[in-house]
C-alpha positions as CSV (number, residue, x, y, z in Angstrom):
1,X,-32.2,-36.0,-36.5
2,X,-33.4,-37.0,-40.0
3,X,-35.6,-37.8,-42.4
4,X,-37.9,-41.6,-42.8
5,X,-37.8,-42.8,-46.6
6,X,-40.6,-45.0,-47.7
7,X,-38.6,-47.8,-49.3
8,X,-42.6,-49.3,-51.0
9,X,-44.2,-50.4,-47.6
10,X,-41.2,-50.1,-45.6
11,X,-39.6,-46.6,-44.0
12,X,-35.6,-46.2,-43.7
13,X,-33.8,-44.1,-41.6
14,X,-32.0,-41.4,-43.3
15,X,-29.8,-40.3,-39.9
16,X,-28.9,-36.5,-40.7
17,X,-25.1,-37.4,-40.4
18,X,-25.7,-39.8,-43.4
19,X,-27.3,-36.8,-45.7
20,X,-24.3,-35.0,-46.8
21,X,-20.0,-35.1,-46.4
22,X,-20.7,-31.3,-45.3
23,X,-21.8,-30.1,-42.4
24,X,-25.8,-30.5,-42.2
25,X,-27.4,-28.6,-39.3
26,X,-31.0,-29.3,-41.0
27,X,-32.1,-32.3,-43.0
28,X,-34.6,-29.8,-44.4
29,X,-31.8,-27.8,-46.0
30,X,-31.3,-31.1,-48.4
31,X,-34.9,-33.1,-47.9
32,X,-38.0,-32.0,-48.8
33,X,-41.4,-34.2,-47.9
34,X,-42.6,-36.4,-51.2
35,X,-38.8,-35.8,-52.8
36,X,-37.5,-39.0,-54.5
37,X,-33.9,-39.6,-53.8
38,X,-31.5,-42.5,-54.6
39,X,-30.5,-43.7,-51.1
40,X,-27.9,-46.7,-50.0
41,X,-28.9,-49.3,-47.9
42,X,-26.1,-49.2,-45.1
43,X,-27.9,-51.8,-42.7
44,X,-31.0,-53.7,-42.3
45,X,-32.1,-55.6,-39.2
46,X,-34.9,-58.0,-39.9
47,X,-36.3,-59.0,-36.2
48,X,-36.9,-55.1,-35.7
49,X,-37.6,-54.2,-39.4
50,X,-35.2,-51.3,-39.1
51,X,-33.5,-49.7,-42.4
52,X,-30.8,-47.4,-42.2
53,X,-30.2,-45.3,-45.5
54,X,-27.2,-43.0,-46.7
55,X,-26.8,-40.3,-49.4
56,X,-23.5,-39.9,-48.9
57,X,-22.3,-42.8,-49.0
58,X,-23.1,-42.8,-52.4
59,X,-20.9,-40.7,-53.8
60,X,-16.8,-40.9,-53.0
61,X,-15.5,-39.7,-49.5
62,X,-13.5,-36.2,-50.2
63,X,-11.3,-37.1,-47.6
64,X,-9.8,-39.7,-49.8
65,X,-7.9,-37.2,-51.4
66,X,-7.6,-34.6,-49.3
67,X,-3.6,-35.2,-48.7
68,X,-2.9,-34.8,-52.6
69,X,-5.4,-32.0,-53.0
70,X,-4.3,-29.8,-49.6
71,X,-0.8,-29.3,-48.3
72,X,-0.1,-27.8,-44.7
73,X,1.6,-24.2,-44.9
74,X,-0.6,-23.8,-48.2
75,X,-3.1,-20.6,-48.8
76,X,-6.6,-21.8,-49.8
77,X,-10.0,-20.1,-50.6
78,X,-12.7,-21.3,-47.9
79,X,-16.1,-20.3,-47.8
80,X,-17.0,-19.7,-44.2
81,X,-19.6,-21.9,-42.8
82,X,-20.3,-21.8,-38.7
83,X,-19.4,-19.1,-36.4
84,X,-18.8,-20.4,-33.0
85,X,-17.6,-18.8,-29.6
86,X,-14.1,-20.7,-30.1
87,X,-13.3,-19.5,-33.7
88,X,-15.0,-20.7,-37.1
89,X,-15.5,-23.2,-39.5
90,X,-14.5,-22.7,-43.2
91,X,-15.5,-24.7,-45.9
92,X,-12.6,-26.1,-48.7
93,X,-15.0,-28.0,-51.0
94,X,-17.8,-30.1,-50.1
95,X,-17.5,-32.5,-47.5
96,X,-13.6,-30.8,-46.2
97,X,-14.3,-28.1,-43.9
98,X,-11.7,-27.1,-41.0
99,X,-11.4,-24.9,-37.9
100,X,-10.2,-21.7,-37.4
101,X,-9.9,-21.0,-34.2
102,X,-10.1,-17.7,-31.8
103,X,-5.8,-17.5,-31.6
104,X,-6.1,-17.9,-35.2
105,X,-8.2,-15.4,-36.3
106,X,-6.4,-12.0,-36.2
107,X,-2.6,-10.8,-35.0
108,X,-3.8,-8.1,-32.5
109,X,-7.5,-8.8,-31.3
110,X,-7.0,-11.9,-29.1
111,X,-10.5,-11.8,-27.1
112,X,-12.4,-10.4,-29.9
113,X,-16.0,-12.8,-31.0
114,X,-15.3,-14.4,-34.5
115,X,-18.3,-12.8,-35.8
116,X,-15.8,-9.4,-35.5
117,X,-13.7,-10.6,-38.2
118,X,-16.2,-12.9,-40.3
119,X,-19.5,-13.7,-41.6
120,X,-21.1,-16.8,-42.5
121,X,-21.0,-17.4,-46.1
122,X,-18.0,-15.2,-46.8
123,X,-15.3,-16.1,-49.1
124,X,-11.7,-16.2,-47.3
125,X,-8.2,-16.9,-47.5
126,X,-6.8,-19.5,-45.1
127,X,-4.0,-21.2,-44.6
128,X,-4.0,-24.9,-43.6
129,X,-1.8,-25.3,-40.1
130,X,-2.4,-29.1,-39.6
131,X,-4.2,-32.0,-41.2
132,X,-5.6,-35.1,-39.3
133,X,-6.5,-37.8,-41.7
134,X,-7.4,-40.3,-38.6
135,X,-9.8,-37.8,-36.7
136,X,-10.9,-35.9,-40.3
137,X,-9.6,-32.6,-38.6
138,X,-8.0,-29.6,-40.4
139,X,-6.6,-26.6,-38.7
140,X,-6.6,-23.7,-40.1
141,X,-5.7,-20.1,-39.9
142,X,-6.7,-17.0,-41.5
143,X,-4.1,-14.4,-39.6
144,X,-1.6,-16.2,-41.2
145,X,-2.6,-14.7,-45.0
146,X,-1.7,-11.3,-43.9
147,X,1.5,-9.9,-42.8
148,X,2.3,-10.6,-39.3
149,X,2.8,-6.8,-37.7
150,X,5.6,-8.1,-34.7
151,X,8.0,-9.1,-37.7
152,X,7.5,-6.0,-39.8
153,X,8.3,-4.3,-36.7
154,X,11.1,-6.0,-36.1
155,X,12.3,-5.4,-39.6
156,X,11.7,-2.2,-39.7
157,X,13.1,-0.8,-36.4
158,X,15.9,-2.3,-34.1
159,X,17.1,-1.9,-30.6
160,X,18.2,1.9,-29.8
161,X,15.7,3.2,-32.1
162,X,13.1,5.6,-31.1
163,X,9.2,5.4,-31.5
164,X,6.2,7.3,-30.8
165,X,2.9,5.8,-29.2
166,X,-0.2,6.5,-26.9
167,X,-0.4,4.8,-23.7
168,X,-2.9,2.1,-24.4
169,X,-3.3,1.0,-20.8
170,X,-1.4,1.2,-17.4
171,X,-0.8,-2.1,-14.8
172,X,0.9,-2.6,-11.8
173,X,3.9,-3.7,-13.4
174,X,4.2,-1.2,-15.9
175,X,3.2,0.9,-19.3
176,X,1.7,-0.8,-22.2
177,X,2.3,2.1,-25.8
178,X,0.2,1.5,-28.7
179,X,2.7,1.1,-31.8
180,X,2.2,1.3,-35.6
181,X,0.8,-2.2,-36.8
182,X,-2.2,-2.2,-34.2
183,X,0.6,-4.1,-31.5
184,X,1.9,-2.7,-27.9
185,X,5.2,-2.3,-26.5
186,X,5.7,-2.5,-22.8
187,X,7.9,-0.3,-20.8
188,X,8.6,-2.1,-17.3
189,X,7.6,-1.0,-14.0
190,X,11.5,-1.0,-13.1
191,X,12.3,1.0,-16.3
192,X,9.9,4.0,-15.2
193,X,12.2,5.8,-12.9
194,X,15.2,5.6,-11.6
195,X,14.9,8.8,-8.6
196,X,11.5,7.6,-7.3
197,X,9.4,4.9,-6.3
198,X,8.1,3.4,-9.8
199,X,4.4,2.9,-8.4
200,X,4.2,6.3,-7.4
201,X,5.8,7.3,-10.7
202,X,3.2,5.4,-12.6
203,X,0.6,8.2,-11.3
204,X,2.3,11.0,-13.4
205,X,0.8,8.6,-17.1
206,X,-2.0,9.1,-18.3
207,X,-4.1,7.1,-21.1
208,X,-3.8,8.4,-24.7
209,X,-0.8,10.4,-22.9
210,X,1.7,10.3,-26.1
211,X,5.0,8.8,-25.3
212,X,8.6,9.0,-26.9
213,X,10.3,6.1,-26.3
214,X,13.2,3.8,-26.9
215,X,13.0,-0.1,-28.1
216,X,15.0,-1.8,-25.6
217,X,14.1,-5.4,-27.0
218,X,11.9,-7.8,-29.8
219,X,10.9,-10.8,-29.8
220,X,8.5,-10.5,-32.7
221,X,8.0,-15.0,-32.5
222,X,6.5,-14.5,-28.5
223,X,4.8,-11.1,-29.9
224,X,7.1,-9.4,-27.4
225,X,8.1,-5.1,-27.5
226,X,10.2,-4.0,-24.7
227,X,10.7,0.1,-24.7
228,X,12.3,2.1,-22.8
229,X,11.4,5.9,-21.6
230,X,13.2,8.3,-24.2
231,X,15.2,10.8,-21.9
């Protein structure tokens, strides 16, 4: 939780959260045994002869200036830092590191493990969704560098037109087609067949059965495809 600092006859309490503005999972990454250091005395109680110590604190907080030096909607390089089950962290400059989270990492792969689509210590692009000066929190996202696949889509084909795709999975309620861009269109369980009952239509698919198809409707901001069966 730290490291003890003989002050000449006297040990302070250099508390691992007072080492460094960045993240420090290890006080031995920063400290090693018989190391001088220039420390800060950040309190001293006399009855119990405790002395708590900073490193930090001497040099200026990062955050001071992190509203002139980062703006939200901007693209940054970050270095990433920690890998977590929830997303990752990425590092600005020393001391400003935000979150990218799991919805944030990729367009496509919702459920996929961060570790997928980073590694610790890699260099990446990110875009800073939110700052929180109070709570020293930055969101950030790294799908948003890269062109979003449901608008291209929409730019590229609208309703009426016709597409191609292998059947990517089948649900009680309908058809889901994989389409160019990695993304899925869905044809609706109602939309299957018009002479016969639609469940028992749903057992002449098969997956990776190639489809010809109609886009019925987009809405590329709720990552949306609605397709119709070509006739």
């Amino acid at each position: 939780y730290g490291a003890f600092v003989d002050l000449g006859g006297l040990d302070g309490l250099l508390h691992i959260t007072d080492i460094s503005w960045s993240r420090v999972t290890n006080p031995s990454e920063h400290l090693n045994l018989g190391d001088e250091i220039d420390v800060k005395v950040l309190s001293f109680d006399k009855e119990k002869l405790r002395v708590s110590l900073g490193i930090k604190q001497i040099h200026k907080d990062p955050w001071e200036n992190v509203e002139s030096n980062y703006s939200v909607g901007g693209i940054y390089e970050a270095e990433v830092s920690n890998i977590t089950d929830y997303g990752c962290f990425a590092q600005l400059e020393e001391g400003i590191e935000g979150l990218i989270h799991l919805s944030e990492l990729d367009w496509t792969s919702k459920n996929i493990h961060p570790s997928k689509v980073v590694e610790m210590d890699e260099k990446i692009k990110v875009m800073i969704l939110e700052i929180d000066h109070d709570k020293r929190r930055i969101s950030l996202g790294l799908k948003q560098t890269k062109s979003n696949p449901w608008t291209e889509f929409a730019n590229k084909y609208g309703i009426g037109d016709k597409v191609e795709g292998n059947i990517k999975s089948i649900t009680d309620f309908g058809i889901f087609v994989g389409l160019e861009g990695d993304i899925d269109g869905l044809i609706h369980l109602s939309d299957i067949s018009e002479d016969e009952d639609p469940k028992e239509a749903l057992d002449e698919f098969k997956k990776d059965q190639k489809l010809e198809c109609i886009v019925f409707a987009i809405d590329a901001e709720r990552e949306r495809i609605s397709l119709k069966l070509s006739e």
